[in-house]
N, C-alpha and C positions, 0 to 999 in steps of 0.2 A: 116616488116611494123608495125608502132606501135597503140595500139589500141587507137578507142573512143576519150577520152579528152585526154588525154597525147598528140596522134597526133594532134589535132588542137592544146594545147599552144606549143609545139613545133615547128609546123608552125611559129606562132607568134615569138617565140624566134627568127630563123633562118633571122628576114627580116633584113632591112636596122638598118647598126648601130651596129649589133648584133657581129661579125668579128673583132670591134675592139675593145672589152671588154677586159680583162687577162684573160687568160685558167682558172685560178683559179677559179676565177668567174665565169664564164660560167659554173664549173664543180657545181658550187654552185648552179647557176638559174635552169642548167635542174634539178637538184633532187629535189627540191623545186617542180618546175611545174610538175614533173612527183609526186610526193606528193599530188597535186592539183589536178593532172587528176586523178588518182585511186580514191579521195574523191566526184571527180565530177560523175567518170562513177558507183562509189556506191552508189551513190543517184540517178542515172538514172534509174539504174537497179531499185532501192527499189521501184521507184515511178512506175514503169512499172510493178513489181511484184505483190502491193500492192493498184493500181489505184481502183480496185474493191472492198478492202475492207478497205482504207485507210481511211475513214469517224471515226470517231473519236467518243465516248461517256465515260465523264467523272465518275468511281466509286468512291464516295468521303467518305472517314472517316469521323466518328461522329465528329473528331474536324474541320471537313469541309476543311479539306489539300487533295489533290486526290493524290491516290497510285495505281490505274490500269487505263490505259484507255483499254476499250474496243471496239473489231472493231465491226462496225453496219452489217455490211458484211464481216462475217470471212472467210478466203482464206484459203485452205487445205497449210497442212507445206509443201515444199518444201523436196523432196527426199535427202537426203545425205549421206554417208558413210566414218566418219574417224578412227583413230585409239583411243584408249584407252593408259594409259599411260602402261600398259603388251604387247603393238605392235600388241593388236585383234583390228582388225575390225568392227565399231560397225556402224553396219545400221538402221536407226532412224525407217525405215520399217517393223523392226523387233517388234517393238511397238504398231503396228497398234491396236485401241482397248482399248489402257490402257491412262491413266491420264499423262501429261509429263511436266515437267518445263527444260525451259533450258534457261541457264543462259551464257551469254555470258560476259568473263572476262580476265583481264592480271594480271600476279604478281607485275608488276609495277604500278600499279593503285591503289591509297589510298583508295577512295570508297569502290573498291572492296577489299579490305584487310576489310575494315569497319564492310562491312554488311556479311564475312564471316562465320562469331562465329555462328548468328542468321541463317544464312540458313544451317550451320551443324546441329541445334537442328530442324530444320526443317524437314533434311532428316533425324532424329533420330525419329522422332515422327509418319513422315508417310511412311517410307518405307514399313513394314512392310504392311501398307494400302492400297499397290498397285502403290503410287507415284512415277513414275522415275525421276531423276531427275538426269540432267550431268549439269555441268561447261565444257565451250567449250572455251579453251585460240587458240588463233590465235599465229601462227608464230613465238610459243615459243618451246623451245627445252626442252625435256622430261625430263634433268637431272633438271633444270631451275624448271620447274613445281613441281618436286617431293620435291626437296629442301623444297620448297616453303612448300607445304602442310603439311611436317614436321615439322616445324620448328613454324606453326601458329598449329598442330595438328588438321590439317582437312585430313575426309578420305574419302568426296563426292566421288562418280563417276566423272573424271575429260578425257574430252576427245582435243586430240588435231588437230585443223585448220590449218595441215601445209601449204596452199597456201592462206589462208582465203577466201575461196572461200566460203565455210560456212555462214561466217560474212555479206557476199555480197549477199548472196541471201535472208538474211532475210535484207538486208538493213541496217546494224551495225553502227552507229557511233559514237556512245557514249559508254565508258566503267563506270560500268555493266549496261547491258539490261539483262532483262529477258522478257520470253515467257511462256506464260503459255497455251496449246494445251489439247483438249479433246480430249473424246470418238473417236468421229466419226473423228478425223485428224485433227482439225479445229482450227487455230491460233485465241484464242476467247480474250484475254488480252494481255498486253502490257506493264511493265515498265522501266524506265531510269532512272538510277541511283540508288546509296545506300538505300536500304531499312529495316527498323525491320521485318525481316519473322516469328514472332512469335508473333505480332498481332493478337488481334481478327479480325481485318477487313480484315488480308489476309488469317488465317485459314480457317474466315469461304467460302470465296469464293473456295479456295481447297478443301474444305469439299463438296461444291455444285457440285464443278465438277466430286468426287469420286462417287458419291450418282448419275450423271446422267448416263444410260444405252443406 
């Protein structure tokens, strides 16, 4: 049975008319609309995970451009468990308590190659402070990842999304998102897309969150 949205435009696919396309084509429509449905049933989920604290408030830089939204009713993170690019198992549980960013990103994605340099000196300045912080690639393959990291000389903590399921429970659909989670578990910020993480206006908000107990 196929799930969600994929099985309703599939539905749709199969009615009248649909029989006498070319195979080719058809083999073209359904991966499209099953492309569609995965994008529908992740913003189902997002809106159903995140209905409660989905309210929105804008952090705006002194040049008045916003670089965090923050939620007005922040929702505890979402439980997960995947692997590390060494094949360990890294459960986000095991954090409970500590400061966490996490950054959801692909190798293929220019943004995200953009704002990597600055969130390396990021995690060079506050690890040391307590800040965890992974890069979570979706439904890339470890040797892919590693390349990668090599080759730009990043040596983040990089964990991988093999079914992105991940991506799906925080609602993903833009590459890079980051998240930024407190003390008490609590998804309190929010941004999408290429960022400078060596700003004052994002340290000092990390710095807020390190500082609360």
């Amino acid at each position: 049975m196929k799930k969600g949205g994929e099985a309703g435009i599939a539905f749709l696919l199969e009615g009248k008319g649909f029989n006498r396309i070319p195979e080719r084509r058809k083999v073209k429509m359904r991966g499209r609309c099953k492309r569609l449905g995965r994008i529908f049933v992740a913003l189902t989920c997002a809106g159903a995970l995140w209905s409660a604290g989905g309210d929105f408030s804008w952090v705006p830089k002194a040049s008045g451009q916003n670089v965090f939204q923050s939620y007005t009713k922040p929702q505890t993170i979402p439980d997960f468990s995947v692997q590390n690019l060494q094949g360990n198992q890294v459960d986000i549980r095991s954090h409970r308590g500590q400061v966490i960013l996490l950054n959801f990103w692909a190798t293929w994605c220019p943004n995200c190659r953009q704002e990597g340099p600055s969130l390396q000196k990021l995690y060079n300045q506050y690890q040391s402070r307590g800040l965890i912080l992974y890069r979570i690639a979706s439904k890339e393959k470890p040797e892919t990842i590693k390349n990668f990291l090599e080759k730009e000389s990043l040596n983040m903590p990089a964990l991988i999304d093999k079914t992105g399921q991940t991506e799906r429970l925080f609602g993903v659909w833009v590459h890079p998102t980051t998240y930024l989670i407190n003390r008490q578990s609590l998804v309190v910020y929010r941004t999408m897309g290429a960022m400078d993480w060596t700003t004052l206006q994002t340290t000092s908000i990390i710095d807020q969150l390190l500082k609360e107990r």
